[in-house]
mmCIF file of the N, C-alpha and C atoms, coordinates in Angstrom:
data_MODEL
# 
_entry.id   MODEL 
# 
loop_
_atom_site.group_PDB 
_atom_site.id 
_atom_site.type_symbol 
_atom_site.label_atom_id 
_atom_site.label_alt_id 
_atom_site.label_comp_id 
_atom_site.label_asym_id 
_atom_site.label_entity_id 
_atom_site.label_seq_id 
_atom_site.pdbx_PDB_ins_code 
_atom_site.Cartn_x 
_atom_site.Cartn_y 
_atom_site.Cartn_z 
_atom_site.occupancy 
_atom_site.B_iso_or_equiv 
_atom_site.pdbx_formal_charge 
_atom_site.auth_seq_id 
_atom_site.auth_comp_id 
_atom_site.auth_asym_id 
_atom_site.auth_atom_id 
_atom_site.pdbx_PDB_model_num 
ATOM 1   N N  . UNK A 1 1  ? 0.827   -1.191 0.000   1.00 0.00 ? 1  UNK A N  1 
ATOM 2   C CA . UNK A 1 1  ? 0.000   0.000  0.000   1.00 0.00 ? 1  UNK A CA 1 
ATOM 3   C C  . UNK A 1 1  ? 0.869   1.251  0.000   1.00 0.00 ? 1  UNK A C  1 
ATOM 4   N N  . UNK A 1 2  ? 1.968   1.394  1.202   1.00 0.00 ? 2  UNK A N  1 
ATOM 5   C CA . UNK A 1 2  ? 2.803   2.368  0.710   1.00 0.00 ? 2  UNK A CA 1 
ATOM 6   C C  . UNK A 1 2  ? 3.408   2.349  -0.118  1.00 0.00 ? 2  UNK A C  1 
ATOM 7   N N  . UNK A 1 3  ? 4.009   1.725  -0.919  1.00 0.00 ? 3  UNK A N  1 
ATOM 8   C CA . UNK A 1 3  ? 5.318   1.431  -2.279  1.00 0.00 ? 3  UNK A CA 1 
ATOM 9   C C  . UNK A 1 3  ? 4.131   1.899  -3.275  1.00 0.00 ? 3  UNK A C  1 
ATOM 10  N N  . UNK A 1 4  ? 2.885   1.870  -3.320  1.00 0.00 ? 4  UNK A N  1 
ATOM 11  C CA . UNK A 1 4  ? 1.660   2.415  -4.591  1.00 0.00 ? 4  UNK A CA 1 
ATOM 12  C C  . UNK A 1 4  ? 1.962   3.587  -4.183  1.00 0.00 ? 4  UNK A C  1 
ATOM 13  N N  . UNK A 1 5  ? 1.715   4.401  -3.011  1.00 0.00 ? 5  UNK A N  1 
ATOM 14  C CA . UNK A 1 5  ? 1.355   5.500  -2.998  1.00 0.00 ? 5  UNK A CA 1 
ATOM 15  C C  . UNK A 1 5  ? 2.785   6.213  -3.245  1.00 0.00 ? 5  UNK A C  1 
ATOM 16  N N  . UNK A 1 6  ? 4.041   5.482  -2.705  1.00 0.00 ? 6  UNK A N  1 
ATOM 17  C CA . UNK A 1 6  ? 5.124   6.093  -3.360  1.00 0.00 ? 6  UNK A CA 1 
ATOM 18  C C  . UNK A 1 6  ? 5.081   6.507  -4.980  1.00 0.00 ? 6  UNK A C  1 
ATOM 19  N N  . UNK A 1 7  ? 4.668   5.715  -5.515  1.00 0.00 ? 7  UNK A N  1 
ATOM 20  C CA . UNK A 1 7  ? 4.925   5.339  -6.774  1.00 0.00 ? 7  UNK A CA 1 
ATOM 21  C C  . UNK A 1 7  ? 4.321   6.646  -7.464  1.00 0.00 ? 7  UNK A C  1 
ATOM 22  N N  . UNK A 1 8  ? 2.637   6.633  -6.779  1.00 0.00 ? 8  UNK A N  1 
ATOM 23  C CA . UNK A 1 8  ? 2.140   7.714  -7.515  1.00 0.00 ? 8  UNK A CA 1 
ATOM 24  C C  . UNK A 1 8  ? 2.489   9.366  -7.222  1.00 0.00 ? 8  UNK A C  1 
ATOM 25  N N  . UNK A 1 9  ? 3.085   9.356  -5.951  1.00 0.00 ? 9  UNK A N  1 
ATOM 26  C CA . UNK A 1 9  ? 3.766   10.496 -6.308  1.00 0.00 ? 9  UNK A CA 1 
ATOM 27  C C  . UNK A 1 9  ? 4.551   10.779 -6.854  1.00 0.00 ? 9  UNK A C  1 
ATOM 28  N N  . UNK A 1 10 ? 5.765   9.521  -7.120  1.00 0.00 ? 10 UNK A N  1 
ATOM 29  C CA . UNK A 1 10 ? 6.383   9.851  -7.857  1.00 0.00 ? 10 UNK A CA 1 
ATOM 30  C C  . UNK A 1 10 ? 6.402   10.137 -9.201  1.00 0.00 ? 10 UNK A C  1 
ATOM 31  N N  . UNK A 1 11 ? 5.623   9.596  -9.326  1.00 0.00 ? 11 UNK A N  1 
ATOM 32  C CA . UNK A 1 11 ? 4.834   10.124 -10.866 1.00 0.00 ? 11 UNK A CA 1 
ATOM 33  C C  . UNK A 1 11 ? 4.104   11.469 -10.994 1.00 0.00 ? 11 UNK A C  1 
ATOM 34  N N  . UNK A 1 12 ? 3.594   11.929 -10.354 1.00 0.00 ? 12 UNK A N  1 
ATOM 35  C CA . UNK A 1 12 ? 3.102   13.604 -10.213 1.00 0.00 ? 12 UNK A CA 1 
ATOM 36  C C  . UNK A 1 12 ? 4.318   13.824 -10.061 1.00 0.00 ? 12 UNK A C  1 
ATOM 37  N N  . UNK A 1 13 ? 5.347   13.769 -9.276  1.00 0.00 ? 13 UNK A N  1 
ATOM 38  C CA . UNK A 1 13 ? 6.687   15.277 -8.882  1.00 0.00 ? 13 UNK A CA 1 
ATOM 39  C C  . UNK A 1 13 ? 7.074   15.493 -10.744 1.00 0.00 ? 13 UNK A C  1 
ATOM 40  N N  . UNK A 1 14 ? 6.843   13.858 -11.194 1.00 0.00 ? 14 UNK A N  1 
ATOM 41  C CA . UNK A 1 14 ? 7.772   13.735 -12.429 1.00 0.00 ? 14 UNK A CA 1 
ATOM 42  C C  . UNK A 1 14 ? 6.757   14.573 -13.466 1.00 0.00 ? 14 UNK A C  1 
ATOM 43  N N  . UNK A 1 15 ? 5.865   14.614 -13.626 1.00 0.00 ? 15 UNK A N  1 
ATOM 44  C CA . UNK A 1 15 ? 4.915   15.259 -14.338 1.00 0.00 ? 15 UNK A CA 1 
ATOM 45  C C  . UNK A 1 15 ? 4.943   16.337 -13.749 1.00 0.00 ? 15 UNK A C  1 
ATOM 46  N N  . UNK A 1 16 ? 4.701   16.842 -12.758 1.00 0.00 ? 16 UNK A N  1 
ATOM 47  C CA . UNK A 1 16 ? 4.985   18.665 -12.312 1.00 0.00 ? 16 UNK A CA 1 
ATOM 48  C C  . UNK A 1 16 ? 6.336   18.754 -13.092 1.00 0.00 ? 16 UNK A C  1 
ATOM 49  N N  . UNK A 1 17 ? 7.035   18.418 -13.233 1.00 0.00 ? 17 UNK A N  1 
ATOM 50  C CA . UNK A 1 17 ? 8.675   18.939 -13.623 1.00 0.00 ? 17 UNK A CA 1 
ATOM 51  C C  . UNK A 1 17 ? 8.397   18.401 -15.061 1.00 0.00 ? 17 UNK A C  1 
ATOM 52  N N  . UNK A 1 18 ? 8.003   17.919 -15.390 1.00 0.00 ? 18 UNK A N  1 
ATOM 53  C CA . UNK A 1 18 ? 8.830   17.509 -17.235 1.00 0.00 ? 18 UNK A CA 1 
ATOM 54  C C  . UNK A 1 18 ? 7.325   19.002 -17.771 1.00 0.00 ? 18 UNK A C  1 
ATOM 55  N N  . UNK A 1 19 ? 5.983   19.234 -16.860 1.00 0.00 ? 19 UNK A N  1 
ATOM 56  C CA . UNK A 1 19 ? 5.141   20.555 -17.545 1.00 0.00 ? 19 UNK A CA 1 
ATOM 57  C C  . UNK A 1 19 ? 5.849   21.905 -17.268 1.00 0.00 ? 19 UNK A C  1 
ATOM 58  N N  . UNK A 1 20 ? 6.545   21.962 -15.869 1.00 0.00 ? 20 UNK A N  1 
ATOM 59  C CA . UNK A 1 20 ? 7.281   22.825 -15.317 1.00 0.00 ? 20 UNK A CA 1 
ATOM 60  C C  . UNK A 1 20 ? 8.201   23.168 -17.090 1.00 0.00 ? 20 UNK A C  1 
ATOM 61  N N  . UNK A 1 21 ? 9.043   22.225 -16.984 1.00 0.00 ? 21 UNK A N  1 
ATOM 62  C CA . UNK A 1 21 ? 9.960   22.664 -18.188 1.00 0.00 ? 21 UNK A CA 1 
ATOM 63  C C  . UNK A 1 21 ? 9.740   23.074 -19.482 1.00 0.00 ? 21 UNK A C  1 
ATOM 64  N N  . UNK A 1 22 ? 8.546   22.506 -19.597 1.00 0.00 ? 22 UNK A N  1 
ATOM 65  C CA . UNK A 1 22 ? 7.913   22.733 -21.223 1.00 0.00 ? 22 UNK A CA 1 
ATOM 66  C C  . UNK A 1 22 ? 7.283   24.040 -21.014 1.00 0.00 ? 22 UNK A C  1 
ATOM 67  N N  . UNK A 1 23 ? 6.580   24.353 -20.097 1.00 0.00 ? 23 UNK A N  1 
ATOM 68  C CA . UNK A 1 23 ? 6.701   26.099 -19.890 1.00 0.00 ? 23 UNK A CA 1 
ATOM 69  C C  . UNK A 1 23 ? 7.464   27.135 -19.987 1.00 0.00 ? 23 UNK A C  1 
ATOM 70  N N  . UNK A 1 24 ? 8.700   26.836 -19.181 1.00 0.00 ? 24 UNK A N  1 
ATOM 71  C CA . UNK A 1 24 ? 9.903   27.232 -19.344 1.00 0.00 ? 24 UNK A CA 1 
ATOM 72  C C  . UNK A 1 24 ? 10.160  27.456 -20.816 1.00 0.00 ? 24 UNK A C  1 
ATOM 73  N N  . UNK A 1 25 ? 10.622  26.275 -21.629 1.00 0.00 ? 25 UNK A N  1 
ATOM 74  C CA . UNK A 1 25 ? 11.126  26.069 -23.081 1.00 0.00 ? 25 UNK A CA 1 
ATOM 75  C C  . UNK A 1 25 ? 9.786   27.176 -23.237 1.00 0.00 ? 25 UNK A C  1 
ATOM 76  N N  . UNK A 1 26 ? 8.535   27.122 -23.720 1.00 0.00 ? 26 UNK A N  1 
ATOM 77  C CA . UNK A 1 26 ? 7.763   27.629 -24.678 1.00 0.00 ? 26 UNK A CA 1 
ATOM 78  C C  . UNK A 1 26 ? 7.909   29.116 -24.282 1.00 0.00 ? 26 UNK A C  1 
ATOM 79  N N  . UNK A 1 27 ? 8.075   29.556 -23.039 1.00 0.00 ? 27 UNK A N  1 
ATOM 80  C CA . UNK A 1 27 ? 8.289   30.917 -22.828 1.00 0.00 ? 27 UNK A CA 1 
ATOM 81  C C  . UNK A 1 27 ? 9.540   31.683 -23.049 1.00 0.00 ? 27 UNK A C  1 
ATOM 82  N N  . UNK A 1 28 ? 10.743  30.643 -23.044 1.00 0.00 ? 28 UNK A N  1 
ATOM 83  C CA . UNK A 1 28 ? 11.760  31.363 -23.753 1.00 0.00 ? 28 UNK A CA 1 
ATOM 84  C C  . UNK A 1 28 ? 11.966  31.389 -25.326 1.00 0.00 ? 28 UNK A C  1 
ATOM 85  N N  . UNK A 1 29 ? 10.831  30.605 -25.954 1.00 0.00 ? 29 UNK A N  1 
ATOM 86  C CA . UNK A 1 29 ? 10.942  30.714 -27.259 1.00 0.00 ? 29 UNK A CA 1 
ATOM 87  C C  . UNK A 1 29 ? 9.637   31.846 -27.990 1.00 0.00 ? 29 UNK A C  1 
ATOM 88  N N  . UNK A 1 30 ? 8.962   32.456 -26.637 1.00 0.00 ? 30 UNK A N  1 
ATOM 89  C CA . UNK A 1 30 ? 8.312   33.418 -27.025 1.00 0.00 ? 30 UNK A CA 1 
ATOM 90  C C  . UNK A 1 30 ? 8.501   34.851 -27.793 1.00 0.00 ? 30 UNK A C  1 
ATOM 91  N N  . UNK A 1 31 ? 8.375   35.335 -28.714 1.00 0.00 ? 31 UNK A N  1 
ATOM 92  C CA . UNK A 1 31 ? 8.664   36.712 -28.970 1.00 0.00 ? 31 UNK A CA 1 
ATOM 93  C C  . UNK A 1 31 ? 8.619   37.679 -27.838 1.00 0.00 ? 31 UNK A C  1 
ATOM 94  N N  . UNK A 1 32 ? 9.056   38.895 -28.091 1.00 0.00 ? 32 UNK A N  1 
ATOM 95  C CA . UNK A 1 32 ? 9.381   40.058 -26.493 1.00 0.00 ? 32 UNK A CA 1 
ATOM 96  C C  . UNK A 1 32 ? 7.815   40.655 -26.773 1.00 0.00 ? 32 UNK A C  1 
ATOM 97  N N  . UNK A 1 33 ? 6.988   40.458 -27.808 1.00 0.00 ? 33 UNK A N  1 
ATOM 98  C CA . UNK A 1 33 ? 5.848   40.950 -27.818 1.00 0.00 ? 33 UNK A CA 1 
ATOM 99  C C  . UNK A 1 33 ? 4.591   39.726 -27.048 1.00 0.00 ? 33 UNK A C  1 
ATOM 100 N N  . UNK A 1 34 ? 5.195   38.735 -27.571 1.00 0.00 ? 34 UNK A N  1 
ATOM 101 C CA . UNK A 1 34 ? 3.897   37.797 -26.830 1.00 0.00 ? 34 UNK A CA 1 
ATOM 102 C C  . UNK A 1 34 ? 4.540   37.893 -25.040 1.00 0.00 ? 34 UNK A C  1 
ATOM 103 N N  . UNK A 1 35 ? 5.815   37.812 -24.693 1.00 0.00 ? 35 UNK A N  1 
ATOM 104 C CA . UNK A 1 35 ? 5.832   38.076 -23.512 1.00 0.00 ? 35 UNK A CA 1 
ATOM 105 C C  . UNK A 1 35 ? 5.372   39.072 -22.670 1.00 0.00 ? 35 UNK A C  1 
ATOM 106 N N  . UNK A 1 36 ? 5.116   40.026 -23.676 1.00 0.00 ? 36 UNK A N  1 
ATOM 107 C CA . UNK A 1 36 ? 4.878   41.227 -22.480 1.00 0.00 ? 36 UNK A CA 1 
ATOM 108 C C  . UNK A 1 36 ? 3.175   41.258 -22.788 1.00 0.00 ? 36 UNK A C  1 
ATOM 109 N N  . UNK A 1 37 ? 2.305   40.423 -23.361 1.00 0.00 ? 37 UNK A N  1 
ATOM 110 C CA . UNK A 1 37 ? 0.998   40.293 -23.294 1.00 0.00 ? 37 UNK A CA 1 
ATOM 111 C C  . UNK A 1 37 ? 0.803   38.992 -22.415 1.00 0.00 ? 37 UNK A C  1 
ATOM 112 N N  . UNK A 1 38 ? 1.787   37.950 -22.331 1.00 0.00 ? 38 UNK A N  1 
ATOM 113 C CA . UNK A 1 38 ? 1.428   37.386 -21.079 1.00 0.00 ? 38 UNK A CA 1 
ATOM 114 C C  . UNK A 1 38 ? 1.559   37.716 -19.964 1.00 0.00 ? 38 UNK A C  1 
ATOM 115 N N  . UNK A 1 39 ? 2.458   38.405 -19.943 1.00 0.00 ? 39 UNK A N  1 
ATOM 116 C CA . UNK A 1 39 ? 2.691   39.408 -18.472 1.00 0.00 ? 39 UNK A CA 1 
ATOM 117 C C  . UNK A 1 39 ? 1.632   40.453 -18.257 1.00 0.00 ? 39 UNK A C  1 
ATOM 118 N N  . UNK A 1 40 ? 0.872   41.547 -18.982 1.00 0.00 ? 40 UNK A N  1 
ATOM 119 C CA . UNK A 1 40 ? 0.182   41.761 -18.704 1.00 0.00 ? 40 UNK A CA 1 
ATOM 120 C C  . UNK A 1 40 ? -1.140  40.956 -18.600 1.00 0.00 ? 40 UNK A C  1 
ATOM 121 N N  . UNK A 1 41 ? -1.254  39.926 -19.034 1.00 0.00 ? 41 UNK A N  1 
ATOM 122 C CA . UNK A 1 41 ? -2.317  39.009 -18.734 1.00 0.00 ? 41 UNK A CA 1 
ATOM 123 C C  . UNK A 1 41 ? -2.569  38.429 -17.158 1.00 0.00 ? 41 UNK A C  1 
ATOM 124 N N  . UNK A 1 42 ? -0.815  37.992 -17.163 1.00 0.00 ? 42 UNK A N  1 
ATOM 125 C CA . UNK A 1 42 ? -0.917  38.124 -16.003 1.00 0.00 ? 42 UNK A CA 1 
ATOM 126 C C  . UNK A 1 42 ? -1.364  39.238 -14.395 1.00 0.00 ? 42 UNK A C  1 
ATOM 127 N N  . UNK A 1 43 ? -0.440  40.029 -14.717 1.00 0.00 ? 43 UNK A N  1 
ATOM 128 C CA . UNK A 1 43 ? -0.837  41.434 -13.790 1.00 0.00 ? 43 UNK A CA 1 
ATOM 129 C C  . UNK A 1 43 ? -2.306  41.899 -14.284 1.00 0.00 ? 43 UNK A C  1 
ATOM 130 N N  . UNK A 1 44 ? -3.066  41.191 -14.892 1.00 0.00 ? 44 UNK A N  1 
ATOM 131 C CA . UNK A 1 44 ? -4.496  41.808 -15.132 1.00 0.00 ? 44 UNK A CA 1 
ATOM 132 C C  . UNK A 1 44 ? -4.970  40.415 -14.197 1.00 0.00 ? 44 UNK A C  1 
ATOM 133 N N  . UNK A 1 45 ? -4.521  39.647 -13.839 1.00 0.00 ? 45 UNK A N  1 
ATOM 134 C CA . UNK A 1 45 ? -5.452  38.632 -13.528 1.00 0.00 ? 45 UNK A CA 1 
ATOM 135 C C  . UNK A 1 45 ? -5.182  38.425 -11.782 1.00 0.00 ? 45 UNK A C  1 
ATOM 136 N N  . UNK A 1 46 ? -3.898  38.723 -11.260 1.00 0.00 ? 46 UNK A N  1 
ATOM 137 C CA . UNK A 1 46 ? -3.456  39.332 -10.181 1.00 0.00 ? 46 UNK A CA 1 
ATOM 138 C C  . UNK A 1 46 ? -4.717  40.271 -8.932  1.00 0.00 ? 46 UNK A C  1 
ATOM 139 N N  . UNK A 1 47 ? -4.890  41.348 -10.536 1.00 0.00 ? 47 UNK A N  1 
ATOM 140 C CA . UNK A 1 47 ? -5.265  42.765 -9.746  1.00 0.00 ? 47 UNK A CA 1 
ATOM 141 C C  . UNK A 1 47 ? -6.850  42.126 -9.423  1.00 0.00 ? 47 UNK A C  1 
ATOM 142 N N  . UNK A 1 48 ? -7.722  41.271 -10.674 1.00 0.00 ? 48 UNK A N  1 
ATOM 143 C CA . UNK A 1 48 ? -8.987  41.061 -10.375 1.00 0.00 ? 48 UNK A CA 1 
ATOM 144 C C  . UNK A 1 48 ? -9.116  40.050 -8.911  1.00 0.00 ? 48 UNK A C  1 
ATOM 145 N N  . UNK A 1 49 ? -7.878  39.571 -8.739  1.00 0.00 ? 49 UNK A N  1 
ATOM 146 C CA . UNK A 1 49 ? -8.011  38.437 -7.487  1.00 0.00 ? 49 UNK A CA 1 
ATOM 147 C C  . UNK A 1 49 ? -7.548  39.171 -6.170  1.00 0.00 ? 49 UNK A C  1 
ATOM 148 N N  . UNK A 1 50 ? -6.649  40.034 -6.643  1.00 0.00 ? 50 UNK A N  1 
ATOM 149 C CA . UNK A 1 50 ? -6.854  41.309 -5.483  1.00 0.00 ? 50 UNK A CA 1 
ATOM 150 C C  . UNK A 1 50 ? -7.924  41.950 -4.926  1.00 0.00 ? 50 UNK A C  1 
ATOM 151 N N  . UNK A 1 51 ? -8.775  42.399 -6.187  1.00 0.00 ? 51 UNK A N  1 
ATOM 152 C CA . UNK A 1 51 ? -9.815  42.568 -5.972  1.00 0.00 ? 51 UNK A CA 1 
ATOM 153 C C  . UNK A 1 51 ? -10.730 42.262 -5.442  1.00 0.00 ? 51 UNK A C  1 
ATOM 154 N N  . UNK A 1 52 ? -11.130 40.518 -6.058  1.00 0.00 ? 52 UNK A N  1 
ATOM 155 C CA . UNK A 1 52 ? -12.048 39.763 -5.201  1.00 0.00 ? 52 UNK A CA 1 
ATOM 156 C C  . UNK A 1 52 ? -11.523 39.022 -3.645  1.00 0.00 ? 52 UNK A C  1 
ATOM 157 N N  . UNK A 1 53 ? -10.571 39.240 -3.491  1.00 0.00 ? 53 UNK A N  1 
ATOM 158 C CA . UNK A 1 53 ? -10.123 38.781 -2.214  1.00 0.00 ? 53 UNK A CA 1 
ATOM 159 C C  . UNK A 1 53 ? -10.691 40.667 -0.850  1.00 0.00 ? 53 UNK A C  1 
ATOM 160 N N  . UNK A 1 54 ? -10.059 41.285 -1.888  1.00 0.00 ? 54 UNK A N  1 
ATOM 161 C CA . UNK A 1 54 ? -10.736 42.387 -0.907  1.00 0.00 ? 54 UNK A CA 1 
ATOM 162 C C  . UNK A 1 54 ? -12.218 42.322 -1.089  1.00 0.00 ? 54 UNK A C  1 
ATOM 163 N N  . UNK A 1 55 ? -13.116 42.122 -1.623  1.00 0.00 ? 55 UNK A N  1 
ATOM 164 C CA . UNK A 1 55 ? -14.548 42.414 -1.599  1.00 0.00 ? 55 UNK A CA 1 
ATOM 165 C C  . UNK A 1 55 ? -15.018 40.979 -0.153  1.00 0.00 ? 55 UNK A C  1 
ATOM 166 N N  . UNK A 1 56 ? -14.272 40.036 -0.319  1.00 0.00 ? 56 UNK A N  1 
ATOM 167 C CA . UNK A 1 56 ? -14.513 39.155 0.602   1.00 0.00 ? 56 UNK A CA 1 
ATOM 168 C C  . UNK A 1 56 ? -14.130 39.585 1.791   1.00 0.00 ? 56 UNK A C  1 
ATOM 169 N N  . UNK A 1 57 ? -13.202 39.716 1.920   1.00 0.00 ? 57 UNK A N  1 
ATOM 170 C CA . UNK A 1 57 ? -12.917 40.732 3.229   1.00 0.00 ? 57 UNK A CA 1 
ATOM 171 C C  . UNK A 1 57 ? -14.003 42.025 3.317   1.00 0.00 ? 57 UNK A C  1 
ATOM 172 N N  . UNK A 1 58 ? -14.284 42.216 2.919   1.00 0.00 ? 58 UNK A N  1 
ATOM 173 C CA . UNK A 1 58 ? -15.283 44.199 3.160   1.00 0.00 ? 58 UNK A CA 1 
ATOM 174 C C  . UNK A 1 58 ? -16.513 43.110 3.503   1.00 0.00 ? 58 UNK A C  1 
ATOM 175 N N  . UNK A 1 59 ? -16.779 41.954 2.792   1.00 0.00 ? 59 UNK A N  1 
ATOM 176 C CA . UNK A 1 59 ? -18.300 41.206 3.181   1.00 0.00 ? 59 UNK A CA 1 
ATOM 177 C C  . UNK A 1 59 ? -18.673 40.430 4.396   1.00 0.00 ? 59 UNK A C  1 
ATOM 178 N N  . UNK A 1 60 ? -16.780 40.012 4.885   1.00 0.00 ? 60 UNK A N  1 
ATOM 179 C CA . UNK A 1 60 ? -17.264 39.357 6.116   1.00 0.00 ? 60 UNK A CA 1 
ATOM 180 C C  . UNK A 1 60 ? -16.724 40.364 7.744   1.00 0.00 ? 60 UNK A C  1 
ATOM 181 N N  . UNK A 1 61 ? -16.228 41.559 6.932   1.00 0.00 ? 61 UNK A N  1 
ATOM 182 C CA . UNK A 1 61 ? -16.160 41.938 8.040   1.00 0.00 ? 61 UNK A CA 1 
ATOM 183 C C  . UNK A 1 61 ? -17.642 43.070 8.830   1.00 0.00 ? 61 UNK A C  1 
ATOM 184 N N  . UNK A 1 62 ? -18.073 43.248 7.445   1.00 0.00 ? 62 UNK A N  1 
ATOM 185 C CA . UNK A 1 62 ? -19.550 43.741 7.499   1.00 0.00 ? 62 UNK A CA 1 
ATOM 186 C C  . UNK A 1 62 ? -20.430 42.218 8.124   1.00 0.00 ? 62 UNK A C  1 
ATOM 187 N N  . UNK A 1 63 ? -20.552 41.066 7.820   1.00 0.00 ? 63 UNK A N  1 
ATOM 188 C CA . UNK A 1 63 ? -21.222 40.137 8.803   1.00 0.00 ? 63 UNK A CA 1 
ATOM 189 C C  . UNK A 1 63 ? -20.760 40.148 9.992   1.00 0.00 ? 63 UNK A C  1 
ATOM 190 N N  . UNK A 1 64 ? -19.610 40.109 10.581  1.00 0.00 ? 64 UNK A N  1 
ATOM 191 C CA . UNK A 1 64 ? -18.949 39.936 11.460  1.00 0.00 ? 64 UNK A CA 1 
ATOM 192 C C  . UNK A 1 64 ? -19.917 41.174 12.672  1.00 0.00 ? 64 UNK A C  1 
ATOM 193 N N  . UNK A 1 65 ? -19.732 42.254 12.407  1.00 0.00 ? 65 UNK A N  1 
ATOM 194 C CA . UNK A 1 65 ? -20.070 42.958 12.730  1.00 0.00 ? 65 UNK A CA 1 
ATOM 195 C C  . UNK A 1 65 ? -21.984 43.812 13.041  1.00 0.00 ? 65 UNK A C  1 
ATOM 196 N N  . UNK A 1 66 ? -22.581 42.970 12.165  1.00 0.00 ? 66 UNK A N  1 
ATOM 197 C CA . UNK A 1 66 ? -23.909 42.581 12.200  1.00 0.00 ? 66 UNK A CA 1 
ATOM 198 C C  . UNK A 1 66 ? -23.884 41.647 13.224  1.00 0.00 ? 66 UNK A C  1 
ATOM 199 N N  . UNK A 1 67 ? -23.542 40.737 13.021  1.00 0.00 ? 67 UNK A N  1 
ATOM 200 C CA . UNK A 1 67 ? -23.803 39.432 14.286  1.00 0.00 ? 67 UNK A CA 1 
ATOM 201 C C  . UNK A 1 67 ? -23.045 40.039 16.198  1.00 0.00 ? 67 UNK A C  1 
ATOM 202 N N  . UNK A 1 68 ? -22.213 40.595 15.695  1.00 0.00 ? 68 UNK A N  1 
ATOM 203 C CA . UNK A 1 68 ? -21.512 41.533 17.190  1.00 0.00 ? 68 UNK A CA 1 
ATOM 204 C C  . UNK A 1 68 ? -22.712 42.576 17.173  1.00 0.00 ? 68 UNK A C  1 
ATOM 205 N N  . UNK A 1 69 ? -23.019 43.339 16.674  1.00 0.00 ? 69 UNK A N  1 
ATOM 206 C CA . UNK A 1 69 ? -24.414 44.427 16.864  1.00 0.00 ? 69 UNK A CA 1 
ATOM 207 C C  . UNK A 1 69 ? -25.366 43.289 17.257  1.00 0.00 ? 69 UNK A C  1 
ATOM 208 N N  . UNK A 1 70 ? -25.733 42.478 16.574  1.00 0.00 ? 70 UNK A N  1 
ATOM 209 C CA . UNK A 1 70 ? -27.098 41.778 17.546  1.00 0.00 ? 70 UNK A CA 1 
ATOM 210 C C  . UNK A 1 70 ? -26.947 40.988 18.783  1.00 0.00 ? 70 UNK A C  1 
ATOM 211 N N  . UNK A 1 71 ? -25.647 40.458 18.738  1.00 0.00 ? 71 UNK A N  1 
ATOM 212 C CA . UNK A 1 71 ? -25.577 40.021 19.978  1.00 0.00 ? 71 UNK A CA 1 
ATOM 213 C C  . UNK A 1 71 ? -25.608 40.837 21.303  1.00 0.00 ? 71 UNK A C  1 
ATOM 214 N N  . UNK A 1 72 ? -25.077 41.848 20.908  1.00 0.00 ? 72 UNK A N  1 
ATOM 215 C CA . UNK A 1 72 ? -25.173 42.985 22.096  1.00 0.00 ? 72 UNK A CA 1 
ATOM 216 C C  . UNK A 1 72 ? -26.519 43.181 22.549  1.00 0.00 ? 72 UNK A C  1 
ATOM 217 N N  . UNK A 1 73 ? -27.307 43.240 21.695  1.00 0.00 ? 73 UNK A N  1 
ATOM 218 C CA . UNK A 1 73 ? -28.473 43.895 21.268  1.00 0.00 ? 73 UNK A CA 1 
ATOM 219 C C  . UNK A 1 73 ? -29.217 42.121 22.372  1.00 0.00 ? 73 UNK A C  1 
# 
């Protein structure tokens, strides 16, 4: 049972690393123009999760604070 479960990780680390690299390769064979549209793709996709991470925060600290007002109450 353990020597399987070895096995299958070892097979994911090996598959994280042989996709790891083929990323690598395809991004250094990118033009300086497609790089800097994945990069801003990136930093556009960053800012919206910035975003929604703050709206979650502003929503539970507004519950938080409803439920402390009624409990007082």
């Amino acid at each position: 049972m353990k020597n399987a479960r070895n096995k299958k990780t070892g097979i994911l680390a090996l598959l994280g690393l042989a996709g790891g690299a083929l990323a690598y390769w395809k991004y250094k064979n990118l033009t300086p123009e497609e790089k800097a549209n994945m990069k801003a793709k990136i930093k556009n996709t960053g800012d919206k999760l910035k975003e929604g991470v703050s709206d979650v925060e502003n929503s539970i600290s507004e519950k938080y604070e409803q439920l402390k007002t009624s409990v007082q109450k």
